[in-house]
Backbone as a printed PyTorch tensor [residue, N CA C, xyz], in Angstrom:
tensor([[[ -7.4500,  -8.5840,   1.8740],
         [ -6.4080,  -7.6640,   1.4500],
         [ -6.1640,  -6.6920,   2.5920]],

        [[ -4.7700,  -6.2640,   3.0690],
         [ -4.6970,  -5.7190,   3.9450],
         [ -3.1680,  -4.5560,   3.5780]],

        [[ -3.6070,  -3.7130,   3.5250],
         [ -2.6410,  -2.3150,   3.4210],
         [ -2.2920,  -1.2690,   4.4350]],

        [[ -1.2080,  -1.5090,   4.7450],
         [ -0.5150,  -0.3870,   5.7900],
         [ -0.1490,   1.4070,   4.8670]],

        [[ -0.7670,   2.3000,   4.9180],
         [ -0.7790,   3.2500,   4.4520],
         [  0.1390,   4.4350,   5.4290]],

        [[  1.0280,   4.9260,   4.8720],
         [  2.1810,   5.6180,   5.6740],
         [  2.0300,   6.9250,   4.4010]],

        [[  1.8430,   7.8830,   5.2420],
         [  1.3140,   9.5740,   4.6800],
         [  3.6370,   9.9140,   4.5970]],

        [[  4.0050,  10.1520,   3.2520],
         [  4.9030,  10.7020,   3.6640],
         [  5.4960,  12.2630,   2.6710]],

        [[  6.3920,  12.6940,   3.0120],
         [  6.8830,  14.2520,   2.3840],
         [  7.9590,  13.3450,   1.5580]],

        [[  8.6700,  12.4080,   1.4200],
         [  9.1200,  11.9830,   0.5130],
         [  9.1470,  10.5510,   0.8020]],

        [[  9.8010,   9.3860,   0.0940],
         [ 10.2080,   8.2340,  -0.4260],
         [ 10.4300,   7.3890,  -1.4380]],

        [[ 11.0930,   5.9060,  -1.2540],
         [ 12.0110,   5.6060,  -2.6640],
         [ 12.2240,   3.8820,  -2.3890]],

        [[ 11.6910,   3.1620,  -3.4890],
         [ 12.5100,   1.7230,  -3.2320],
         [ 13.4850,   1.4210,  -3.8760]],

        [[ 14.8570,   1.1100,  -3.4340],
         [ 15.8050,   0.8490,  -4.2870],
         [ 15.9170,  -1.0370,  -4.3170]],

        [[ 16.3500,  -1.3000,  -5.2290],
         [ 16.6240,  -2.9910,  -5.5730],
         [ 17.5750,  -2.9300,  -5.9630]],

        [[ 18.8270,  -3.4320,  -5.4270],
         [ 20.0890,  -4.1880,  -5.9190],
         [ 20.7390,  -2.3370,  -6.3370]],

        [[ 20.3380,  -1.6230,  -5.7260],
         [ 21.2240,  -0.2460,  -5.5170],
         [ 20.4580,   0.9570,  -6.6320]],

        [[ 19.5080,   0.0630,  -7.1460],
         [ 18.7630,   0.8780,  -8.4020],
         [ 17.4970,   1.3430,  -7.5380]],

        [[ 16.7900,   2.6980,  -7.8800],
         [ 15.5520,   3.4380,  -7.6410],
         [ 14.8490,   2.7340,  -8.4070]],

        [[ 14.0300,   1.8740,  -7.8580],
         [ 12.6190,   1.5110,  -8.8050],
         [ 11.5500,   2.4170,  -9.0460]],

        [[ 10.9830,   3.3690,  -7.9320],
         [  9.9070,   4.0350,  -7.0720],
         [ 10.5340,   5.1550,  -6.6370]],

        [[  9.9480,   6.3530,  -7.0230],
         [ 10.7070,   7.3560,  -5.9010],
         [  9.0860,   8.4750,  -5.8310]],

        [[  8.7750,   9.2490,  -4.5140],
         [  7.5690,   9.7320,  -5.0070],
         [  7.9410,  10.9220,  -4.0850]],

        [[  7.4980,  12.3530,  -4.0650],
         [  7.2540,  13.1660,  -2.6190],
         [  6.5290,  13.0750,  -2.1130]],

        [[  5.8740,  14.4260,  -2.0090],
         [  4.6600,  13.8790,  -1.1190],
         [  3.2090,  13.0910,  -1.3630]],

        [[  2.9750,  12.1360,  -0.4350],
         [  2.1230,  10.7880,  -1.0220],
         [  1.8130,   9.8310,  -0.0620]],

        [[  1.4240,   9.0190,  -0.3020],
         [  1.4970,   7.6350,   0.5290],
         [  2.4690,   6.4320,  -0.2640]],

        [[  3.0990,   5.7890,   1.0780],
         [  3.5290,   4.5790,   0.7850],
         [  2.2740,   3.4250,   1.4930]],

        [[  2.6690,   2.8060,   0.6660],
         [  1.6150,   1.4660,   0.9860],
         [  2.0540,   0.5070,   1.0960]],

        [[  2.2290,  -0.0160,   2.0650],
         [  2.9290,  -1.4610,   2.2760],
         [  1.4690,  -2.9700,   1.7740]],

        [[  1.5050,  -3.3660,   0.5440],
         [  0.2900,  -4.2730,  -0.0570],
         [  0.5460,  -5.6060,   0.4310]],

        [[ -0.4340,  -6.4460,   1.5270],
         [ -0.6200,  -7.5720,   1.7470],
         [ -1.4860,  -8.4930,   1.1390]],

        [[ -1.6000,  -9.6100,   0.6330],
         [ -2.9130, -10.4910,  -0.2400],
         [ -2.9660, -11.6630,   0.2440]],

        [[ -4.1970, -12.1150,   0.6990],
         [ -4.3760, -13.5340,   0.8460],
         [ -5.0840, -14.2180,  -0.2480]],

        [[ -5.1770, -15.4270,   0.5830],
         [ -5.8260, -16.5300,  -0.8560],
         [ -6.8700, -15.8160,  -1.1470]],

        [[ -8.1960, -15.6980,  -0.4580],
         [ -9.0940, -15.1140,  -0.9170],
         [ -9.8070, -14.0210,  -1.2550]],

        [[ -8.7550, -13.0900,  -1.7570],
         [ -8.8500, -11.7420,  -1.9710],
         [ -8.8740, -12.2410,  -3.9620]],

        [[ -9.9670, -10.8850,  -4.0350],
         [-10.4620, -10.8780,  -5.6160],
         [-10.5020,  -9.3760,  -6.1360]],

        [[-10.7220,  -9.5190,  -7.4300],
         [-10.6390,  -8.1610,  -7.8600],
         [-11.7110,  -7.0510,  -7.3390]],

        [[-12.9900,  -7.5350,  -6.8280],
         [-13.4860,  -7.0190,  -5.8380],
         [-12.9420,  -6.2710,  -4.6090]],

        [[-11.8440,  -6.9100,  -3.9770],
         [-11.1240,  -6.8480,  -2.9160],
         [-10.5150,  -5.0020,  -3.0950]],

        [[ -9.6270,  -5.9550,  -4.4970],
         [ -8.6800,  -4.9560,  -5.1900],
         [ -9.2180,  -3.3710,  -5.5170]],

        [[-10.4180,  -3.5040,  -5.8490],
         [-11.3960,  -2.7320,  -6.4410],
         [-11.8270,  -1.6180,  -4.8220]],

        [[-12.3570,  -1.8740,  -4.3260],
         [-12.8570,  -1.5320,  -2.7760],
         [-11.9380,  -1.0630,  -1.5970]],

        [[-10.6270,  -1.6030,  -1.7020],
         [ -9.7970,  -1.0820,  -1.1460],
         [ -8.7860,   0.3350,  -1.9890]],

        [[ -8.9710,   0.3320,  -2.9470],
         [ -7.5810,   1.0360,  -3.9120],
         [ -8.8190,   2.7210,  -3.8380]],

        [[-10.1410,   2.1820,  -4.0400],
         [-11.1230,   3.2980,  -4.0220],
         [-10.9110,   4.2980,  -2.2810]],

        [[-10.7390,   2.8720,  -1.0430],
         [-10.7550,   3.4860,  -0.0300],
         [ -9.3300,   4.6990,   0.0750]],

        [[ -8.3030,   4.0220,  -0.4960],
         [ -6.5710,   4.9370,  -0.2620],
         [ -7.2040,   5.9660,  -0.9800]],

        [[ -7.6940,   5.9270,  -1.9680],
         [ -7.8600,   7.2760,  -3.0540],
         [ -8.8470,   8.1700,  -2.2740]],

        [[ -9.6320,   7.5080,  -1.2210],
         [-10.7900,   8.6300,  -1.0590],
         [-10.9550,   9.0300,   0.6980]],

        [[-10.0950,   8.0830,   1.1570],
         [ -9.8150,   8.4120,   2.5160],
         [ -9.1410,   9.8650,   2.9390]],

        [[ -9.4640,  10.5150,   3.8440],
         [ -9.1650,  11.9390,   4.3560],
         [ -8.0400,  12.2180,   5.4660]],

        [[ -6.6510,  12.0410,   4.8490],
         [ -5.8940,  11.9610,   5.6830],
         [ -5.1310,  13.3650,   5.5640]],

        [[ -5.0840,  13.9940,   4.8000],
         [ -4.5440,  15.5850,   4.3850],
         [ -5.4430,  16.4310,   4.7700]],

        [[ -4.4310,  17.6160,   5.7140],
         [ -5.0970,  18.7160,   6.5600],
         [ -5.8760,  19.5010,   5.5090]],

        [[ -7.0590,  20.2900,   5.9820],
         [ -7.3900,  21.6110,   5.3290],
         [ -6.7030,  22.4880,   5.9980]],

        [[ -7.4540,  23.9380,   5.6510],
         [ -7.0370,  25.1010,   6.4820],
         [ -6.6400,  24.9840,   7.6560]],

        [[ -7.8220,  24.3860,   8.2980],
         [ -8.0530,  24.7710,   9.8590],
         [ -7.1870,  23.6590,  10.4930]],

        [[ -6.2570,  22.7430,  10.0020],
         [ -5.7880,  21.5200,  10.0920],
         [ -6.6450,  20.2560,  10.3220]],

        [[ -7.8880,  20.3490,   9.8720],
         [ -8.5660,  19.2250,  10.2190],
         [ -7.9930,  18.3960,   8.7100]],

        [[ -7.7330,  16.4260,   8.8850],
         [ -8.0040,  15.8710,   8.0380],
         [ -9.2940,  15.6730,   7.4550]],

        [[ -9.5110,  16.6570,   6.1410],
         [-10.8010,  16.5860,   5.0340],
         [-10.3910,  16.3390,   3.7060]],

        [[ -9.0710,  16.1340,   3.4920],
         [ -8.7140,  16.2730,   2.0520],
         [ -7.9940,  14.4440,   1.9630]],

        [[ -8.4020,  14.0460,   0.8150],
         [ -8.2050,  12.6610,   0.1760],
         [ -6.9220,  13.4070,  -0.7240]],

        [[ -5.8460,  11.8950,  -1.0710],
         [ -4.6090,  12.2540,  -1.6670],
         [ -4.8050,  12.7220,  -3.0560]],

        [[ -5.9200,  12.6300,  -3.6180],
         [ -6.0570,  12.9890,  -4.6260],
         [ -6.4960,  14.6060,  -4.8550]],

        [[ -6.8550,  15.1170,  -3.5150],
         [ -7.2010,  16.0480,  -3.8000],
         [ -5.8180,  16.7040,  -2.9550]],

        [[ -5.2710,  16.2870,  -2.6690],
         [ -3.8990,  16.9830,  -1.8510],
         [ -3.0440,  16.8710,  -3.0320]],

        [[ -3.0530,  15.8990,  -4.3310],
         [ -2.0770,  16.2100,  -5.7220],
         [ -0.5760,  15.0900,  -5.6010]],

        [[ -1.1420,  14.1310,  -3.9030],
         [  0.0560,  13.1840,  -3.9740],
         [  0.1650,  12.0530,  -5.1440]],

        [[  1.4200,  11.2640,  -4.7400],
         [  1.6580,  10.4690,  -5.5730],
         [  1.8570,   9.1400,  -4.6570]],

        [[  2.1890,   8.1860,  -5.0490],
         [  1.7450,   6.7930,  -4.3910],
         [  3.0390,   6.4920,  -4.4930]],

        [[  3.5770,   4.8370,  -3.5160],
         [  4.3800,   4.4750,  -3.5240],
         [  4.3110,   3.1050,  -3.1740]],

        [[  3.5980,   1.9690,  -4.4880],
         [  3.2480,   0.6410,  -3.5850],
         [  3.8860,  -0.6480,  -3.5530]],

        [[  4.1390,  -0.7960,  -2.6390],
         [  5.1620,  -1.7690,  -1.8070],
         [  4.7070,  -3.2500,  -1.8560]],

        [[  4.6610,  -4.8100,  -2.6630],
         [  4.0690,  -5.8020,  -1.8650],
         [  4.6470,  -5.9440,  -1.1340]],

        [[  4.1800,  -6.7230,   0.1640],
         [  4.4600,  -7.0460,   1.5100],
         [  3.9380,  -8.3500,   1.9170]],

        [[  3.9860,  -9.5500,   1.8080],
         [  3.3520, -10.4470,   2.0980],
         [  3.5030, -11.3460,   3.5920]],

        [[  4.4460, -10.4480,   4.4190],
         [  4.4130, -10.2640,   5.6310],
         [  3.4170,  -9.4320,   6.5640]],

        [[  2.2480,  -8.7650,   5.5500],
         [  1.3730,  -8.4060,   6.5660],
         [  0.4490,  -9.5470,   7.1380]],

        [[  0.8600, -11.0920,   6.4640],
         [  0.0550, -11.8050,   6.6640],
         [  0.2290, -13.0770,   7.5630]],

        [[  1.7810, -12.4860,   8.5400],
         [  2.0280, -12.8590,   9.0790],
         [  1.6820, -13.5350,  10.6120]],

        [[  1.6290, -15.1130,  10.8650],
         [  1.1680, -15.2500,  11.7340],
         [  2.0800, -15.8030,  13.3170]],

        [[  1.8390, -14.7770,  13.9770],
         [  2.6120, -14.9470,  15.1610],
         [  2.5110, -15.7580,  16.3690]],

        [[  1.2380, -16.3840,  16.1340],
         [  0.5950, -16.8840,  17.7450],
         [  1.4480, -17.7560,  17.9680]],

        [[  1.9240, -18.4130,  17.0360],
         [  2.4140, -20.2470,  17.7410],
         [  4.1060, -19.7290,  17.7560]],

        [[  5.3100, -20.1100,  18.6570],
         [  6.2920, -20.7530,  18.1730],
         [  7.3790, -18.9140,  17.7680]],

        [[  8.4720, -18.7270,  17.8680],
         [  8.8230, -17.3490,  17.6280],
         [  9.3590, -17.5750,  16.3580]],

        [[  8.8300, -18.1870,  15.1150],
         [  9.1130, -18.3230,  13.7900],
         [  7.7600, -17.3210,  13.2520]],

        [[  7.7320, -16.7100,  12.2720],
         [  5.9110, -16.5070,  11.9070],
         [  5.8020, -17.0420,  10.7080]],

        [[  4.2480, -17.8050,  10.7400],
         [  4.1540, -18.1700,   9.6560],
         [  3.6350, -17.6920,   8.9190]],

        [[  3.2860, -17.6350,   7.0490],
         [  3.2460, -16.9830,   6.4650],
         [  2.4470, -17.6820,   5.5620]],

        [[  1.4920, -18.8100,   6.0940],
         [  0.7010, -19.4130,   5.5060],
         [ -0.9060, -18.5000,   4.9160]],

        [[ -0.7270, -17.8100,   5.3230],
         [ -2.1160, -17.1020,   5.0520],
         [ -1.8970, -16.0530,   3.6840]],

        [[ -0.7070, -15.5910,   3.5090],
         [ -0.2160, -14.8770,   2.6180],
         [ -0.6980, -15.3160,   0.7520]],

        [[ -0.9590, -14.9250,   0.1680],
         [ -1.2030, -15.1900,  -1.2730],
         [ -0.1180, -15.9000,  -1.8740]],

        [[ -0.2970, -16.7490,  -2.7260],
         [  1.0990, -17.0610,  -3.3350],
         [  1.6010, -16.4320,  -4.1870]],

        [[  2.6490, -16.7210,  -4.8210],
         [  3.0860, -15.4740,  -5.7320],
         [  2.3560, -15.0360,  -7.0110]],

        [[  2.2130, -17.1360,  -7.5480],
         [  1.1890, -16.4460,  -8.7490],
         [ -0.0030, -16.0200,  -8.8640]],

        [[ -0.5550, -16.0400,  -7.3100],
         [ -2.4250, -14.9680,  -7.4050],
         [ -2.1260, -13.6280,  -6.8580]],

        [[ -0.9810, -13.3670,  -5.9810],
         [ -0.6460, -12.3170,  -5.6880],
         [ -0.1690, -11.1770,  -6.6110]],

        [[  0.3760, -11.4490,  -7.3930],
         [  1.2190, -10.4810,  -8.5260],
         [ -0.1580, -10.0870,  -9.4090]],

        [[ -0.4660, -11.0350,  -9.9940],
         [ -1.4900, -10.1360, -10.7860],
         [ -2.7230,  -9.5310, -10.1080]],

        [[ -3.1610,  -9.4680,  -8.5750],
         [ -3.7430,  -8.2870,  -8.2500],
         [ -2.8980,  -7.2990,  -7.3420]],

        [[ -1.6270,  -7.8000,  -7.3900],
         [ -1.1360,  -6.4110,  -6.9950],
         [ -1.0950,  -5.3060,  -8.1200]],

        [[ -0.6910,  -6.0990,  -8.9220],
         [ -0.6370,  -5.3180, -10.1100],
         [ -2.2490,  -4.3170, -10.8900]],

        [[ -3.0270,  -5.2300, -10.4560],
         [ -4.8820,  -5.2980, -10.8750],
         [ -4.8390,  -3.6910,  -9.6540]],

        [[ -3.9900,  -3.6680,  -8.6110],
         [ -4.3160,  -2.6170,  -7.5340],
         [ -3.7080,  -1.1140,  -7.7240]],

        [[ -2.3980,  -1.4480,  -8.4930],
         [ -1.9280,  -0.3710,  -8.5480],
         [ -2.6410,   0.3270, -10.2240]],

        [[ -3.1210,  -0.5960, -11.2590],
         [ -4.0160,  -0.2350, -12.0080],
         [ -5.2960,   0.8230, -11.8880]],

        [[ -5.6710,   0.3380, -10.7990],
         [ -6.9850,   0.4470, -10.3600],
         [ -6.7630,   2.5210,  -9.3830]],

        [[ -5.6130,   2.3050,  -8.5190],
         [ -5.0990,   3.3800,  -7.6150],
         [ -4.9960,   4.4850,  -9.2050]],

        [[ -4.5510,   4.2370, -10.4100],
         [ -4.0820,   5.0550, -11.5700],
         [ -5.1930,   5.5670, -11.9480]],

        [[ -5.9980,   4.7240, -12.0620],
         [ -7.7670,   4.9560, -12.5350],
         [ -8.3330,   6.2450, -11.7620]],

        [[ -8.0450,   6.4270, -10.6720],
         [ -8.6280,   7.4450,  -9.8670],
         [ -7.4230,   8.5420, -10.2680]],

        [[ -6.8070,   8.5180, -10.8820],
         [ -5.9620,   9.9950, -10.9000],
         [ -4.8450,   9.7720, -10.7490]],

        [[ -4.1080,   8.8910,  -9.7330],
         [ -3.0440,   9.2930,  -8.9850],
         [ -1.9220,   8.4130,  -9.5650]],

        [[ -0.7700,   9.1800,  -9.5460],
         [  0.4620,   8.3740,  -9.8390],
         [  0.8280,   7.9180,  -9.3030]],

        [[  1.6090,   6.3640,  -9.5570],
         [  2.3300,   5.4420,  -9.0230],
         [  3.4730,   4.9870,  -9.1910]],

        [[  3.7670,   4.9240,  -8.1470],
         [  5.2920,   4.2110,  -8.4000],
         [  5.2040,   2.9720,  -7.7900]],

        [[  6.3730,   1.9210,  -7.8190],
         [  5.8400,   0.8320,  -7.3120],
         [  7.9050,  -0.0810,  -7.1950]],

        [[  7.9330,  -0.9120,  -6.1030],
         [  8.8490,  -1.1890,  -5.8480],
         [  9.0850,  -2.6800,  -7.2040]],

        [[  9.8180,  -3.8470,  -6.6600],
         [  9.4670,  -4.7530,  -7.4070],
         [  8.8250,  -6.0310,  -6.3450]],

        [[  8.2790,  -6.8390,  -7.2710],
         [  7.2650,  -7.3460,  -6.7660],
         [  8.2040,  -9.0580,  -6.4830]],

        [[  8.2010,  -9.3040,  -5.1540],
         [  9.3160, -10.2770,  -4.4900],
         [ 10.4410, -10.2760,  -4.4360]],

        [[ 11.2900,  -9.1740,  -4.7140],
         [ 12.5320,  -8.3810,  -4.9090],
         [ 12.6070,  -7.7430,  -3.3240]],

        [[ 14.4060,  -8.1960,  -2.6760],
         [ 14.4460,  -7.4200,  -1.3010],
         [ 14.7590,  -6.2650,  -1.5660]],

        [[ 13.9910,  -5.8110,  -0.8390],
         [ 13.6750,  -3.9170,  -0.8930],
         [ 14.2530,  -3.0790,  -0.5790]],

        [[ 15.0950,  -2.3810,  -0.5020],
         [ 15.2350,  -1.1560,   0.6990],
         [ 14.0980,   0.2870,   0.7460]],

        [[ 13.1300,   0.1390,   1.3240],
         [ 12.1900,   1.5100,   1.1800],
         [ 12.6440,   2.4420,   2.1960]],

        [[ 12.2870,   3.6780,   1.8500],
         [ 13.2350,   4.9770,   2.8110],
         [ 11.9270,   5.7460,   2.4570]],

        [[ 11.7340,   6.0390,   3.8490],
         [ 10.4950,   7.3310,   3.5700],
         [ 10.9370,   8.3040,   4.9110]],

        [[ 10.1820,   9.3390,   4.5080],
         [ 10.4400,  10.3920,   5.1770],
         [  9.0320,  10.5210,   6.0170]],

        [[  8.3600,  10.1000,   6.9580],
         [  7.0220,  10.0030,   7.5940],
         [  6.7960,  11.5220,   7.7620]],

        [[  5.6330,  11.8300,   7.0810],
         [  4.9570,  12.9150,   6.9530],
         [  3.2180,  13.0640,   8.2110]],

        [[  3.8880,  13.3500,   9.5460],
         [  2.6790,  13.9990,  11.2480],
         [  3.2380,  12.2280,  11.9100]],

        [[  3.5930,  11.7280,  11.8650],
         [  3.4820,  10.3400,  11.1720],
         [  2.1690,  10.3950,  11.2810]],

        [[  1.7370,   9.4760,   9.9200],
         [  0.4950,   9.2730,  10.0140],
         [  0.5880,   8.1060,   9.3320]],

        [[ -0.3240,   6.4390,   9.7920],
         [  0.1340,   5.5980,   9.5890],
         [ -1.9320,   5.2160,   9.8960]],

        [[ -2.3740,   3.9840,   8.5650],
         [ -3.4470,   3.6490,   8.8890],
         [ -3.4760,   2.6450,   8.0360]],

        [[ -4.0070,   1.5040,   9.1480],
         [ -4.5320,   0.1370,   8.2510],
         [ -6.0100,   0.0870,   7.6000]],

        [[ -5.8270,  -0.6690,   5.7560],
         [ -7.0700,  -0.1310,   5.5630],
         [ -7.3110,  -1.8960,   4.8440]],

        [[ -8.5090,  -2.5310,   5.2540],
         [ -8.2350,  -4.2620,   4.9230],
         [ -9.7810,  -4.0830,   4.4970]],

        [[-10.1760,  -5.1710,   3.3870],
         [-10.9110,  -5.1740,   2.2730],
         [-12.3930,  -5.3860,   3.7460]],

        [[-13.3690,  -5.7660,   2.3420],
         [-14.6010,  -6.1070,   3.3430],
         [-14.3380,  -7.7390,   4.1180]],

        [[-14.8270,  -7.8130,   5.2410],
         [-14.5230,  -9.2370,   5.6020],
         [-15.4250, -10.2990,   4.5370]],

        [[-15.1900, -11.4530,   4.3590],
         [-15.9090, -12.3090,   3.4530],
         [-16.7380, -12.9200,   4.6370]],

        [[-17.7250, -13.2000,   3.9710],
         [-19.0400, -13.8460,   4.6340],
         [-19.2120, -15.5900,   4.5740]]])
C-alpha cells in the first residue's frame, strides 16, 4: 500500500461537475493498492497518516499529528501510484490492485482513518477526478505499508 500525503489549507474532488469531498485544513491522500496488500496493510498505514507529525508547534517545529492539529482528510484512490515506468514510454499498471480487492480496502482505510478521530471525505472510487488543493508549506510525504517478507 502506498499513499502520497499532501498537508493542505483547503481542497475538493469534483465528479462530472459535482463536489464529492471538500475538506480545509487536512491532508489529501492520494491511495495506491496492490495485490498483496491486506487489512493489516490498511490497518498500519491509516494509524501512520493519523499519527505522523507533520503540523508545526509553537516554535515551528513539526510535533503535532493531524489529529491533534483538528484536520480533516481528503482520500483520493489512485491506482497510478503503482505505476510502472522502466520499460517502453507507456506505464504499466500491472502491479496496481484490481478493482474488486481494491475498493473494499480502500474503503476498510478510510474506515479505519474515522476510527482514530478524523473526518473524511473521499472522492469516488474509479470515477475521473478533478482534485484542487490548495498546498499547505508544501508539504508532501510518501507513507507505504511494511514491506512483505
Amino acid at each position: 500500500m502506498r499513499v502520497v500525503i499532501q498537508r493542505s489549507k483547503q481542497a475538493s474532488v469534483t465528479v462530472d461537475g459535482n463536489v464529492t469531498g471538500a475538506i480545509d485544513s487536512g491532508y489529501v491522500l492520494l491511495v495506491g493498492l496492490t495485490h498483496s496488500d491486506t487489512l493489516e496493510d490498511v490497518q498500519y498505514v491509516a494509524k501512520k497518516v493519523a499519527e505522523i507529525r507533520l503540523w508545526e508547534d509553537a516554535q515551528g517545529k513539526m510535533n503535532h499529528s493531524i489529529v491533534e492539529h483538528g484536520g480533516a482528510i481528503l482520500s483520493v484512490s489512485q491506482f497510478t501510484l503503482y505505476a510502472d515506468t522502466k520499460k517502453g514510454r507507456r506505464p504499466s499498471f500491472i502491479e496496481a490492485a484490481r478493482p474488486e480487492s481494491a475498493l473494499p480496502l480502500w474503503e476498510a482505510f478510510n474506515g479505519e482513518l474515522k476510527s482514530h478521530g478524523l473526518q473524511v471525505e473521499t472522492g469516488i472510487f474509479g470515477a475521473m477526478m478533478d482534485v484542487s488543493l490548495i498546498n499547505d508549506g508544501p508539504v508532501t510525504v510518501i507513507v507505504e505499508s511494511k514491506p512483505k517478507e
